[in-house]
C-alpha positions in Angstrom: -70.6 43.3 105.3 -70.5 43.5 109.3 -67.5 43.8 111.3 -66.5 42.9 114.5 -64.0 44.7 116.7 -63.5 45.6 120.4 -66.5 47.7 121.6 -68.5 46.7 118.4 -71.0 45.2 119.2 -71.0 45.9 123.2 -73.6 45.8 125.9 -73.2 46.8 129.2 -73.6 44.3 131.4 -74.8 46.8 134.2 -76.5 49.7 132.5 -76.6 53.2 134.6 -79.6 55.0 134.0 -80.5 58.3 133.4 -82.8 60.7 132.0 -82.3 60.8 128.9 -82.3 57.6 126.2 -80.1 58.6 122.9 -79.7 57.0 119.7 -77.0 58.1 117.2 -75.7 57.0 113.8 -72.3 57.0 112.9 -70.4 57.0 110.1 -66.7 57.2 108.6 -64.8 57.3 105.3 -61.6 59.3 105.7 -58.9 58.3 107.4 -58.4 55.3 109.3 -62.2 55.0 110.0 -61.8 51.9 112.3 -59.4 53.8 114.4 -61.7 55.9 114.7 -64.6 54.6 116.2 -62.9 52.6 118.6 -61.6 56.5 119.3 -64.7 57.7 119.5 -66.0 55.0 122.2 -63.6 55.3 124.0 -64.2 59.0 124.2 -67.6 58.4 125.1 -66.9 56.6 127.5 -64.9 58.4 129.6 -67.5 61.5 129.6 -69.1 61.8 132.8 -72.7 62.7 131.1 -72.6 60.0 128.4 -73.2 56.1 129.4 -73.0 54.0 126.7 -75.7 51.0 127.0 -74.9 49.5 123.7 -73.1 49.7 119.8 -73.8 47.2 117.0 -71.5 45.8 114.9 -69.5 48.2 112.2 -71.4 47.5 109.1 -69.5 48.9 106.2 -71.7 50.2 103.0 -71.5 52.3 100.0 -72.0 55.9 99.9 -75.4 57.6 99.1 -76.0 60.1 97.1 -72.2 61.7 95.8 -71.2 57.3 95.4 -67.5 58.3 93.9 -66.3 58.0 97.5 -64.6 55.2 99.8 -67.2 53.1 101.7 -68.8 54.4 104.5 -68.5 52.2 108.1 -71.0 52.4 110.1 -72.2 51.7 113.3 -75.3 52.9 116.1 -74.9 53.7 119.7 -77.5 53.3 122.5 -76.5 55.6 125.4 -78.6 57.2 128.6 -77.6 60.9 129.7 -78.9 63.5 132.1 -77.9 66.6 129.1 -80.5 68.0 127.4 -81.2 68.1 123.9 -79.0 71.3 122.9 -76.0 70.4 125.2 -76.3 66.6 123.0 -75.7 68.9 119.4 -72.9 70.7 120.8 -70.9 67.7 121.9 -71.7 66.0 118.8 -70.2 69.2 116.5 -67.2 69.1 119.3 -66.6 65.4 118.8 -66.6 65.5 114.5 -64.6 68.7 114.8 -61.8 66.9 117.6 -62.0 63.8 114.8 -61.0 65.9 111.9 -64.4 66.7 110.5 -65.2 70.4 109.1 -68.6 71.7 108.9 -67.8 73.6 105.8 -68.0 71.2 103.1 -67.4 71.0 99.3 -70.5 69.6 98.2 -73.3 67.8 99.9 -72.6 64.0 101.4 -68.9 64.6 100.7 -66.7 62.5 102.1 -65.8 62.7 106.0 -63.7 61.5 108.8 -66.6 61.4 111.3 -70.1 61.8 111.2 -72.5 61.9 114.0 -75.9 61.6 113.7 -78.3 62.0 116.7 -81.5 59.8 115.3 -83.5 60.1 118.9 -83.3 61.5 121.7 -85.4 61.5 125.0 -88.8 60.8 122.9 -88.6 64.6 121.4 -90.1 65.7 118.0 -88.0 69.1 116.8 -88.8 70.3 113.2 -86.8 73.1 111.9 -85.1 73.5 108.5 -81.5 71.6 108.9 -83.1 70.1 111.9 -85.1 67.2 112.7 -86.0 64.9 115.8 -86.3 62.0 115.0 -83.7 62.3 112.5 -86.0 62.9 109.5 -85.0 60.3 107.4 -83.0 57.7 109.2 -86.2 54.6 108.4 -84.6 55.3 104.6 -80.9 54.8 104.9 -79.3 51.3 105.5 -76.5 52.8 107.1 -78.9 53.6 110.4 -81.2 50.6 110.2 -78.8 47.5 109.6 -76.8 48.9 112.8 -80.0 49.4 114.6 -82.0 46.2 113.8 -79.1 44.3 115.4 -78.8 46.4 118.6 -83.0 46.3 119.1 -82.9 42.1 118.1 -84.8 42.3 115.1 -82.2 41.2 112.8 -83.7 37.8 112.4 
């Protein structure tokens, strides 16, 4: 199911360009999740490095792996920067942790307020244990690719 709200989808009409092209996956189940992401755009957008080019709709879809969980909503953002790769991470951990998110958690894909996923960035290929550019297995996960098929037009 795909949902529409404020900012989701969005284009920007007049994209700024920069350096760097960014593509993240996000995802919420605690809380008030909508609330959230709207939250988290607006955030985004007021951060002087970060300039959102587009999000696709909030696509809201059961929970893999641990499944005894609320539904996850989901959406993908598009954005151009001029941070490198390391300065990208930390923001991402800042922005989960300011959302209510701890790193710390009971079991693996346990439930969470916010969860940021950076699936490109900037045409880089990192492999290292908990660490993988391209995200390592984002082409398996519906969660990424219904979101991104929409923003990239190939969701006919």
């Amino acid at each position: 199911m795909n949902l529409s709200m404020k900012y989701f989808p969005y284009i920007q009409r007049y994209p700024k360009y920069a350096k760097n092209i960014a593509i993240l996956g996000i995802g919420s189940n605690l809380g008030n999740c909508l609330q959230i992401l709207h939250n988290l755009f607006i955030t985004l957008t007021n951060h002087r490095k970060i300039h959102i080019y587009s999000t696709s709709y909030i696509y809201k879809n059961v929970a893999f792996g641990y499944t005894k969980q609320p539904d996850f909503y989901n959406t993908s953002i598009i954005l151009t920067t001029n941070m490198c790769v390391r300065s990208m991470f930390a923001l991402i951990f800042y922005l989960e942790r300011k959302f209510g998110r701890s790193r710390v958690r009971s079991f693996k894909n346990a439930p969470r307020s916010l969860d940021i996923d950076l699936i490109y960035f900037a045409n880089m290929r990192i492999c290292f244990k908990h660490l993988h550019l391209p995200h390592q297995d984002f082409h398996n996960r519906k969660s990424v690719l219904l979101p991104l098929r929409f923003q990239l037009g190939l969701n006919k």
